[in-house]
C-alpha positions as CSV (number, residue, x, y, z in Angstrom):
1,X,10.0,-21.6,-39.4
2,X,10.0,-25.2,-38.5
3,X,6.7,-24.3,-36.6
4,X,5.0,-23.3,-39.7
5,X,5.9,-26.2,-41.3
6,X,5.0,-28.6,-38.3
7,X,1.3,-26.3,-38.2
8,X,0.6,-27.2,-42.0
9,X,-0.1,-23.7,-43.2
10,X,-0.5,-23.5,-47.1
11,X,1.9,-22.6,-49.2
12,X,0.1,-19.2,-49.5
13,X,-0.1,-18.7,-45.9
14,X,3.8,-19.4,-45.6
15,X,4.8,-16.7,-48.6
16,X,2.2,-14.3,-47.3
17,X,4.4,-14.6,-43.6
18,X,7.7,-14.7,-45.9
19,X,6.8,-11.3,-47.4
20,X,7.1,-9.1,-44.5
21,X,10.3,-10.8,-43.0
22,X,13.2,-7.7,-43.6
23,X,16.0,-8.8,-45.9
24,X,18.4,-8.3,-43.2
25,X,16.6,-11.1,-40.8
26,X,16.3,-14.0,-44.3
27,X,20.2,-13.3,-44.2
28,X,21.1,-14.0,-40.8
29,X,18.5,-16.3,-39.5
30,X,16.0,-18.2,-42.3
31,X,19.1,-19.1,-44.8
32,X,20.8,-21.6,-41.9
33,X,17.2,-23.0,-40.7
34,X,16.4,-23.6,-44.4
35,X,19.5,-25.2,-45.2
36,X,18.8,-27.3,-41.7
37,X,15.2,-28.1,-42.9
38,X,16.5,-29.6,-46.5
39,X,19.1,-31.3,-45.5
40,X,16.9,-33.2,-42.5
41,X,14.1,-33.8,-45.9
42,X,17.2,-35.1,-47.8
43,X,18.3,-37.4,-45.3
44,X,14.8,-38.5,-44.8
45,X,15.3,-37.9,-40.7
46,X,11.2,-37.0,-40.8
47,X,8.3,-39.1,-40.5
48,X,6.8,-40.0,-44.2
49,X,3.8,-38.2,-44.1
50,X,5.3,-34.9,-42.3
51,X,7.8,-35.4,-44.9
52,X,5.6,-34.7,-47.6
53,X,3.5,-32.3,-46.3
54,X,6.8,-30.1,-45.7
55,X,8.6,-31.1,-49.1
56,X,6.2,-28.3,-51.3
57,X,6.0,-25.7,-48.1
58,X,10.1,-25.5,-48.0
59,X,10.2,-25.4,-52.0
60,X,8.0,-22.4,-51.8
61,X,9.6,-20.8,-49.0
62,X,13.1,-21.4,-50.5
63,X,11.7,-19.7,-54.1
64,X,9.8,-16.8,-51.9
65,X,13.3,-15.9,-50.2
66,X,15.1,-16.0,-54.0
67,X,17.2,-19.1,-52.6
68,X,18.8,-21.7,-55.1
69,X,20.2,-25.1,-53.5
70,X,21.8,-26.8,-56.4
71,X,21.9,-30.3,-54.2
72,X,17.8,-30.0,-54.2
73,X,17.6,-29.1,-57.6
74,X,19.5,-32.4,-58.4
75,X,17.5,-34.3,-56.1
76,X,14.6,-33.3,-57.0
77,X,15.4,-34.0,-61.5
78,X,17.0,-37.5,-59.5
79,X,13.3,-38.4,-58.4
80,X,11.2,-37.2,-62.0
81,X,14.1,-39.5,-63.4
C-alpha cells in the first residue's frame, strides 16, 4: 500500500489494484495501514511534495474500500474553510 503511494500510480491505477483485493484481506490488513497513512498525512510527518501527491491517492483508495474517516472529513471542510 505505502508502496503504491511512494511509486505515484494514478488514482486509476490504485482502484483498478483495490478491486481485486478480497473483502476478507481490506478487513484485516488495508483498514490499519490506511488509518496509519492518514494519520502520518494529518500530522504532516511527510515531505511536502510526497504529501500531496499521496493526499488524492489515499482519498481514492479510502472511497474504493467504502471507508469513512470522520477526522478527514473535518480536516479536509477545515482547509476549503
Amino acid at each position: 500500500m505505502e508502496r503504491m503511494l511512494e511509486y505515484g500510480l494514478t488514482n486509476k491505477q490504485i482502484a483498478h489494484i483495490m478491486d481485486r483485493i478480497p473483502p476478507e484481506y481490506i478487513k484485516e490488513y488495508l483498514n490499519p495501514v490506511l488509518y496509519r497513512i492518514n494519520s502520518e498525512i494529518s500530522s504532516g510527518d511527510h515531505i511536502k511534495m510526497k504529501r500531496n501527491k499521496g493526499q488524492h491517492s489515499v482519498i481514492l483508495i479510502k472511497e474504493a474500500l467504502g471507508l469513512k474517516f470522520n477526522i478527514w472529513q473535518k480536516e479536509q471542510s477545515d482547509e476549503i474553510n
